[in-house]
LUMTOR-112745 format. One record per atom (N, C-alpha, C, O): x, y, z. Coordinates in steps of 0.2 Angstrom, whole numbers, plus 5000, padded with zeros to 4 digits. Atoms other than C-alpha are relative to their C-alpha. Last residue first. Example, Ala and Ser with C-alpha at 12.3 -4.5 7.8 and 13.67 -1.06 7.14 Angstrom:
2
499649944999/506849955036/499650055003/499950115004/500449945000/506249785039/500450065000/500950055003/
# end
This chain:
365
500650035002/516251745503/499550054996/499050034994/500049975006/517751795505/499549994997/499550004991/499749935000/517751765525/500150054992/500150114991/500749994997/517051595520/499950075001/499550104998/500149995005/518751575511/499250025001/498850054996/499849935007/519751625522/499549994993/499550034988/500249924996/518951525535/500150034997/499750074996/500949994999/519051365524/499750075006/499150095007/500449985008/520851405520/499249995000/498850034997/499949935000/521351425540/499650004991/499150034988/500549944995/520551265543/500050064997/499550094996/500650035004/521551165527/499450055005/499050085002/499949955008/523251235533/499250024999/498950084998/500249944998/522751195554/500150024993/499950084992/500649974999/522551015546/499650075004/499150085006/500550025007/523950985533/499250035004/498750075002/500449925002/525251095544/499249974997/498750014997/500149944992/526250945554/499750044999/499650085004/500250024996/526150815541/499950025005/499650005009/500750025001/526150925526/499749975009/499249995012/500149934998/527951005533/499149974999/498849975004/499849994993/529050845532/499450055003/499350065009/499950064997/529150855511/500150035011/500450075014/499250015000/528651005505/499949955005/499549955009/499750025004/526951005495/500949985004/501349955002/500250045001/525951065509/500449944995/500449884997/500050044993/526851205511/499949945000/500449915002/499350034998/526951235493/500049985006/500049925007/499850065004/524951215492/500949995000/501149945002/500250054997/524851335507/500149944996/500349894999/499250024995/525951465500/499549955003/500049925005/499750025002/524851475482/500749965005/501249925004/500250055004/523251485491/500849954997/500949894999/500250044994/523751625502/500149954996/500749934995/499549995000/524251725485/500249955005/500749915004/499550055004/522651675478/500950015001/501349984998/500150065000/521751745494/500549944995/500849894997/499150054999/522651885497/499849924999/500149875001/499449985005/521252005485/500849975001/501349974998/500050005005/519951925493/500649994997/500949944995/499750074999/520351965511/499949964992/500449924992/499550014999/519852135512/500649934999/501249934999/499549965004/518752145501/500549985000/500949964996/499750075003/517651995508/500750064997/501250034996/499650074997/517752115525/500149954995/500549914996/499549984999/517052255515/500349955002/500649924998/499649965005/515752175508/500850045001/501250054996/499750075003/515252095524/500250004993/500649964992/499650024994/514952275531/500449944996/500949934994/499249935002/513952335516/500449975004/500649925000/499850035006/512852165520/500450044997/500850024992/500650005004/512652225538/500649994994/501249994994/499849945006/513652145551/499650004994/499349954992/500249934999/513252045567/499950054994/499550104994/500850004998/513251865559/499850065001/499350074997/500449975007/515151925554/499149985000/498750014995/500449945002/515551915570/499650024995/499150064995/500550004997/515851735572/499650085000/498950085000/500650045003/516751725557/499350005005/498749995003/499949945007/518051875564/499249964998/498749994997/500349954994/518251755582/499550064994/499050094996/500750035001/518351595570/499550055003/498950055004/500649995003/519751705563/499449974998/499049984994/500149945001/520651745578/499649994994/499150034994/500549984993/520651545582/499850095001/499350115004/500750055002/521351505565/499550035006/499050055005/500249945006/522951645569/499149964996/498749994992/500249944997/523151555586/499750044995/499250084996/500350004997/523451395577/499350055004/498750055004/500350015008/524651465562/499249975006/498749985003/500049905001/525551545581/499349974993/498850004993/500549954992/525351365591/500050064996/499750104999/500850044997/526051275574/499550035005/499050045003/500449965002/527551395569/499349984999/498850004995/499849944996/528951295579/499350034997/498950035002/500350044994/528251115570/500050085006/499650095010/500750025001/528351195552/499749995008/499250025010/500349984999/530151255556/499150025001/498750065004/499849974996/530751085561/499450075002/499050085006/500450004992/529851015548/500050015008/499649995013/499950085000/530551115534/499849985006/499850025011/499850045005/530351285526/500149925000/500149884995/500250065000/529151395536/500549964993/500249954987/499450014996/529551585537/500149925000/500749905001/499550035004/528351585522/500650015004/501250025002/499950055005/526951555531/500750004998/501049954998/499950054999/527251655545/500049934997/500249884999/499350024995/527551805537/499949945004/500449915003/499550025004/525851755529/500850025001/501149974999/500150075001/524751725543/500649984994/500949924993/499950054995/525251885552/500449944997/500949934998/499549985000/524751995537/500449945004/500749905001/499750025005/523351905536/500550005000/500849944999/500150105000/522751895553/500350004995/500949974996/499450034995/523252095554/500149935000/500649905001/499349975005/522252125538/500450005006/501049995004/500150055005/520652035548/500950004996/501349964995/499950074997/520752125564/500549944994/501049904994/499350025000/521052275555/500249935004/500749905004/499649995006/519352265548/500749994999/501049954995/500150065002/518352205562/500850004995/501349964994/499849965008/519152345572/499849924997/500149874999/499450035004/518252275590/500150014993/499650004990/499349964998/517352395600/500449974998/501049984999/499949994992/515752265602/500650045002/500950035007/500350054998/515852255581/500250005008/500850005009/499750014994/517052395571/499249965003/498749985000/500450044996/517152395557/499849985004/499849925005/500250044994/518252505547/499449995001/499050024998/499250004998/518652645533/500149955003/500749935002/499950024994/517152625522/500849995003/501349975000/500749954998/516452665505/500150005006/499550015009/499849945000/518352615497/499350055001/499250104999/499849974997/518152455503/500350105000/500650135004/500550014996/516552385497/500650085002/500450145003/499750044993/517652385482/499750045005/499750115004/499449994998/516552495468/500149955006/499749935009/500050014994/515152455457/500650005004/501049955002/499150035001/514852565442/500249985009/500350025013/499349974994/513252585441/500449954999/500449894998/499550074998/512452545424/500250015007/500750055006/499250024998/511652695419/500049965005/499749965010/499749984993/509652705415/500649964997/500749924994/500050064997/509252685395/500450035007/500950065007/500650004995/508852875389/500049935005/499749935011/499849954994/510752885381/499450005004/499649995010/499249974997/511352735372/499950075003/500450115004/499050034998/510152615372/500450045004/500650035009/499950034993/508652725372/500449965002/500749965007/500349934995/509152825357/500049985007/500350015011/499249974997/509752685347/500050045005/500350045010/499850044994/507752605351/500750025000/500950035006/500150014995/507252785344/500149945003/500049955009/499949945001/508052815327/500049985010/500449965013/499550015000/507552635323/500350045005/500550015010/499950034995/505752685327/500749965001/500749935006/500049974993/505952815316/500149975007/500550005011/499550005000/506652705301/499950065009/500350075014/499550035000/505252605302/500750035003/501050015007/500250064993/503752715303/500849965002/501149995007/499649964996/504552835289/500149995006/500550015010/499449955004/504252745274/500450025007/501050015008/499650064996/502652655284/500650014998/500949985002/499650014992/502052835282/500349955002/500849965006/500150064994/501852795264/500350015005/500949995006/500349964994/501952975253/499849935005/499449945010/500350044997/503452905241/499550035007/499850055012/500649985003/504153035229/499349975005/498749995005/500650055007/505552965225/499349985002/498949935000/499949985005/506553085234/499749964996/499449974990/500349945003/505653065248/500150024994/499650044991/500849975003/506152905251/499550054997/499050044994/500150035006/507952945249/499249974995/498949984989/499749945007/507953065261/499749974993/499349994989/500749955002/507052945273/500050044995/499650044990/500550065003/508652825270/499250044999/498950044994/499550005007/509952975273/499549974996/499350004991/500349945003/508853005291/500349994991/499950024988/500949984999/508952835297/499950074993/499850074987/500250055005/511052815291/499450014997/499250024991/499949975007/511152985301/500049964994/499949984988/500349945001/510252925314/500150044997/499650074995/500650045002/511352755316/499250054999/498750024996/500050045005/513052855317/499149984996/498950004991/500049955005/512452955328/500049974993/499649984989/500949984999/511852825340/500050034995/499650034991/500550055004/513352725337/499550044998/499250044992/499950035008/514352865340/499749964997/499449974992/500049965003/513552885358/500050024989/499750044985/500949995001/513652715362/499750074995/499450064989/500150065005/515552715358/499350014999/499050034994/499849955006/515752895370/499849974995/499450004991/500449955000/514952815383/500050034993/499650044988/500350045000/516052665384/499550034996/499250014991/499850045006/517652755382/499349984997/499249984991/500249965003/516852855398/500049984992/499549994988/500750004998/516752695408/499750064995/499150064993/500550055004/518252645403/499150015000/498649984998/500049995007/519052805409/500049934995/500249934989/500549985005/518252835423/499949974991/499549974986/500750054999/519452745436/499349994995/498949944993/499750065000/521152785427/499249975001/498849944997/500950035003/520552965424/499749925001/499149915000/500050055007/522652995422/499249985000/498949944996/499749945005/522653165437/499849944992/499449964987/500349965004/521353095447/500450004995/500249994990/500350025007/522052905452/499750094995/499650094988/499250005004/523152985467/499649964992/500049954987/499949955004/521053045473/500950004997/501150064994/499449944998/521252925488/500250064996/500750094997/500349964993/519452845485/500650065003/500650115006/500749935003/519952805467/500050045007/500250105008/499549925002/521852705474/499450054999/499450115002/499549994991/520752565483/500450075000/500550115004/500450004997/519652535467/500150045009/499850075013/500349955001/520952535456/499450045004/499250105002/499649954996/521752405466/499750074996/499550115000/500149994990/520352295462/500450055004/500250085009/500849974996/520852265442/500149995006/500649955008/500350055002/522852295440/499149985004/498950005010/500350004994/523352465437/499449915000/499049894997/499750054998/524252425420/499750005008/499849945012/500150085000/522952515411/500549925003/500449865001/500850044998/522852665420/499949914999/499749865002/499750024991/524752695419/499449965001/499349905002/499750054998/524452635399/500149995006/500349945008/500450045001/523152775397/500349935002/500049905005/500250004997/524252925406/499449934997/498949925001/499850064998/525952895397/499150005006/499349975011/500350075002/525553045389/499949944999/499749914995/500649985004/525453145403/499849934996/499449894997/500450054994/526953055412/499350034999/498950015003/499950055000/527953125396/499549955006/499349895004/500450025007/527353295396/500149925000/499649904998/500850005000/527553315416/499949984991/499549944990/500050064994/529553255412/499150014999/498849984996/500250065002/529553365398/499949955001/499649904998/500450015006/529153515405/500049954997/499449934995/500850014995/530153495420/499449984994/499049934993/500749935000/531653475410/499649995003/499449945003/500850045003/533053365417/499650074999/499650125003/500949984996/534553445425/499749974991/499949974985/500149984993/536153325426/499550055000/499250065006/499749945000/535953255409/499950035008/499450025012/499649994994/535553055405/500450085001/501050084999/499250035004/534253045392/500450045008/500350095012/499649935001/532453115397/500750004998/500950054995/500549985006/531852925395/500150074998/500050094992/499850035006/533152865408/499850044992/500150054987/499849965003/532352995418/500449984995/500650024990/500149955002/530752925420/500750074998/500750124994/500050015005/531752765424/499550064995/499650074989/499650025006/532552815436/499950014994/500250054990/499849955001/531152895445/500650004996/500750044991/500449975004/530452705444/500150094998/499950104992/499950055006/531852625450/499550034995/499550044989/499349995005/532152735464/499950004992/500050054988/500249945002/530152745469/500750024996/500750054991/500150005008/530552535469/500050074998/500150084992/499350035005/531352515485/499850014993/500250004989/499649985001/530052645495/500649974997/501150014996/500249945005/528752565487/500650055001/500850084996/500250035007/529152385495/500050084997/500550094994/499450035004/529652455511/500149994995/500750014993/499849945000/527852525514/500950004997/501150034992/500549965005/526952395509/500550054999/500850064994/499550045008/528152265519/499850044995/500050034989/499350015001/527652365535/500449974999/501049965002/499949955001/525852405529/500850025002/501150065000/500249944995/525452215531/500750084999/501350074997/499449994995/525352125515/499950065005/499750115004/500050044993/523852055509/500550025003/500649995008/499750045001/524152135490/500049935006/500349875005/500150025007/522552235487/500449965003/500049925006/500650055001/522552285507/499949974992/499549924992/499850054993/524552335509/499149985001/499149945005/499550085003/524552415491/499849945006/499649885005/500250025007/523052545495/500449924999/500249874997/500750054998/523552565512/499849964997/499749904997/499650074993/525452605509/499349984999/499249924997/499750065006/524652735493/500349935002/500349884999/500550045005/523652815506/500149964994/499849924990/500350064994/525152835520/499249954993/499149904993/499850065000/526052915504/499749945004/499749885003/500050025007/524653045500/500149935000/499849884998/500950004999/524453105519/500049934992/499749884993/500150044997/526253115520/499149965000/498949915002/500349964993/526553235505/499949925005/499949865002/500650005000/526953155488/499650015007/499049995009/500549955004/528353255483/499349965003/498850005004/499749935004/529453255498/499550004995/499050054995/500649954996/528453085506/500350064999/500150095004/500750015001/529052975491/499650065004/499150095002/500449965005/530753045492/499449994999/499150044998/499949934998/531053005509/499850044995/499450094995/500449964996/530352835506/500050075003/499550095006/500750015005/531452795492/499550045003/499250095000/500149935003/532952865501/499450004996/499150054993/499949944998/532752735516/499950064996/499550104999/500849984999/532152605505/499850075003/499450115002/499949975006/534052635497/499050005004/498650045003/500049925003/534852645513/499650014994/499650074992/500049964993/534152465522/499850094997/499350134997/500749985004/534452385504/499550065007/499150105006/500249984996/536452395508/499350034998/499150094995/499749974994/537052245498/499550075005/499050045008/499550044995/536552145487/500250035005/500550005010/500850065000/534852245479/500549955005/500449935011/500349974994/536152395478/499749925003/499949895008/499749984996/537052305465/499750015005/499849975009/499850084997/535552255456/500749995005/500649945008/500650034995/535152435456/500249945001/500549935006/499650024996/536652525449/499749955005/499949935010/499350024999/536452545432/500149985008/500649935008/500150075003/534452565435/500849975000/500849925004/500250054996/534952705447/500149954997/500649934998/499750034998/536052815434/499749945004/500049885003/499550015004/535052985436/500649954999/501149975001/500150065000/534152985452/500249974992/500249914991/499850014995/534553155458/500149904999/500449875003/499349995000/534053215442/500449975004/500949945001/500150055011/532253125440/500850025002/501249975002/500050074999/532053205460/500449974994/501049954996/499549994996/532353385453/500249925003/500749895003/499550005004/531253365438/500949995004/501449975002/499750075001/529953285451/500750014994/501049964993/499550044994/530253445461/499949934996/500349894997/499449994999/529853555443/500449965007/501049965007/499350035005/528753465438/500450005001/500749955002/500150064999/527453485455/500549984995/501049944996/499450014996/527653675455/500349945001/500949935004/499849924998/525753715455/500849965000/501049935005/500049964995/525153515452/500550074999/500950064995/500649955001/524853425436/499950045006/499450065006/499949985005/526653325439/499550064998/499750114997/499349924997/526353295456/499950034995/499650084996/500449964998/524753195450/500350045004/500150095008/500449955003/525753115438/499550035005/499050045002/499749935002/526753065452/499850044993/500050104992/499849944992/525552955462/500550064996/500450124997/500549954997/525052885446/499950055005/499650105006/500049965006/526752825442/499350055001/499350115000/499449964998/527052745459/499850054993/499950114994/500249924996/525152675456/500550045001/500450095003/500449935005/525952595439/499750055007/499650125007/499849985004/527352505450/499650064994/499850114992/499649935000/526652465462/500350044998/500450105000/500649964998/525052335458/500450065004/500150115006/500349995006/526652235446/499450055003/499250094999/499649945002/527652255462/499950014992/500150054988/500049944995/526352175473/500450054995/500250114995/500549975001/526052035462/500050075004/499650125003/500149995004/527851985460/499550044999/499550104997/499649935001/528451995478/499750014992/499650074992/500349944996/526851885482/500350064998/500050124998/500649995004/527551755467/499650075004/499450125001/499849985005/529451765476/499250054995/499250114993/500050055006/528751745494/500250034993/500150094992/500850035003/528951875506/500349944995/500849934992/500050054997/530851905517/498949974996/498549934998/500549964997/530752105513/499649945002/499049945005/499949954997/532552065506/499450045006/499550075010/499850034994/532051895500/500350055004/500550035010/500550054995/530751965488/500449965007/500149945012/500349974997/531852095483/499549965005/499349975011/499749994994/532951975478/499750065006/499950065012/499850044997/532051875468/500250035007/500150015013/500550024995/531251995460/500149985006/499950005011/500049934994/532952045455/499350015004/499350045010/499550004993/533251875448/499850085004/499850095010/500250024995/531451895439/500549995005/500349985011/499950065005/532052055429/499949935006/500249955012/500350044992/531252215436/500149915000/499749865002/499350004997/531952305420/500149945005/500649905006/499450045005/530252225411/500750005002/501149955001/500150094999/529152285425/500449974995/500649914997/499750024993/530052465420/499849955003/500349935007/499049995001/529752465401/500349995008/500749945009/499850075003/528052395403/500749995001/501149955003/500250064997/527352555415/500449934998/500749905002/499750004995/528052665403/500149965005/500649945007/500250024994/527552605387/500350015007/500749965009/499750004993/528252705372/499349985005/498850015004/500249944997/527452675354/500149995006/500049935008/500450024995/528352545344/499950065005/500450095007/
# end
């Protein structure tokens, strides 16, 4: 079976250890899941695009060395001091992928996933271990690592990083050019091209084969050659004279902000989230539920302020703003019905729950 890198390391990530990252960084389990399936392949694409850099192998062969062992020692760690390992994660992240790089890999996660930029950030710093790990696992366990094979390997691994990028985040990563090196964004689009193309050939040299033949017997009937011409030309306009498709991108990678009477619509909105869901899942029983009432209220009343705005905003604008909010919707969804679900908590949340879900959802509109 042909090596998966991307699969190999969401498969080490075994759901107790989700578990624990998920209560280390205090998010729900399913939240920690989807986050760490849309981190994992861009951690890998952020460092192919060390890898094809001037001198880029040789520091992630240096990395890959230093991290020799991790997986052995991860779940471990996960119990104990998780403080140090985000620590080393993030120190290494901004050594190869510069500051600029990582703050846009943190944005990228921290609007796909709904989480605010310090649980994004965290989060990537505990897995860059696990993933530098496992790049060296695959060079087998030696105190220096080849550079060479490391970038050859994160090469040919550049079809399955793309394709575990899950849709929408690639949209978020494109704009930050950590998608150049694997093509991630183009490369269904060129696939697509190429196919047409072959048809076309294909279907031109069938054309021409069939003309041949009529001539060969002799045949002077234009209608002989009527047909296969006009074949010749609808392939033709299909797959190259036919205008292109555009390729339509997240509102948000054509815009940074929003801004409405001097108010950041944008981060308004990703601050509410972020908010909404650390306060959702601080919430276990009707105690807590009744304590985070006035804040699950206040966070409703910020978003009649966002819904009020959005009248002012142009239709780019309100593209951006469903962006944002879109992609935490099903995560949102999931902690509202458990709330909802746990005994004591319905009766004190049921009608700021049911509010805030009809503003998120208008909001996504």
């Amino acid at each position: 079976m042909a090596l998966n890198l991307p699969d190999i390391i969401l498969r080490f990530l075994t759901p107790e250890m989700i578990g624990r990252i998920a209560s280390a960084l205090g998010i729900d389990r399913n939240i920690a899941q989807t986050a760490i399936n849309a981190a994992v392949p861009s951690l890998l694409a952020g460092f192919s695009k060390v890898a094809a850099q001037p001198g880029g192998a040789q520091k992630l062969a240096t990395a890959a060395t230093q991290h020799v062992g991790t997986l052995e020692n991860f779940a471990g760690t996960l119990g104990g001091n998780q403080p140090s390992l985000v620590e080393q994660g993030s120190n290494m992240l901004s050594s190869l992928l510069g500051g600029r790089d990582q703050s846009a890999l943190v944005g990228a996660i921290s609007k796909f996933t709904g989480l605010g930029q310090s649980t994004s950030g965290p989060l990537l710093g505990m897995l860059a271990p696990v993933v530098m790990g496992s790049i060296a696992q695959q060079q087998g366990a030696t105190r220096a690592l080849d550079p060479g094979k490391i970038a050859g390997l994160l090469a040919s691994q550049k079809d399955n990083i793309a394709s575990a990028i899950p849709p929408g985040l690639g949209g978020l990563l494109g704009g930050t050019g950590l998608l150049d090196s694997i093509g991630g964004v183009t490369r269904t689009a060129t696939a697509a091209t190429g196919d047409a193309a072959r048809s076309a050939t294909t279907a031109a040299r069938a054309v021409t084969d069939a003309g041949r033949n009529f001539a060969a017997r002799g045949s002077n009937n234009w209608l002989y050659w009527l047909v296969p011409a006009a074949a010749i030309a609808a392939v033709l306009l299909y797959a190259g004279i036919r205008p292109k498709e555009p390729v339509v991108q997240p509102a948000t990678t054509a815009m940074q902000s929003v801004t409405v009477a001097g108010i950041d619509v944008g981060k308004q909105v990703t601050d509410s989230i972020s908010g909404l869901r650390t306060t959702l899942t601080g919430i276990t029983d009707a105690a807590s539920a009744h304590a985070a009432l006035p804040k699950l209220q206040q966070m409703a009343a910020q978003l009649d302020k966002v819904n009020d705005m959005a009248g002012q905003l142009s239709a780019e604008q309100r593209r951006f703003v469903s962006g944002l909010v879109t992609p935490a919707m099903p995560s949102l969804s999931q902690l509202f019905d458990k709330l909802l679900a746990t005994p004591g908590v319905s009766d004190e949340l049921k009608p700021v729950i049911e509010t805030l879900r009809t503003k998120l959802t208008t909001l996504s509109a």
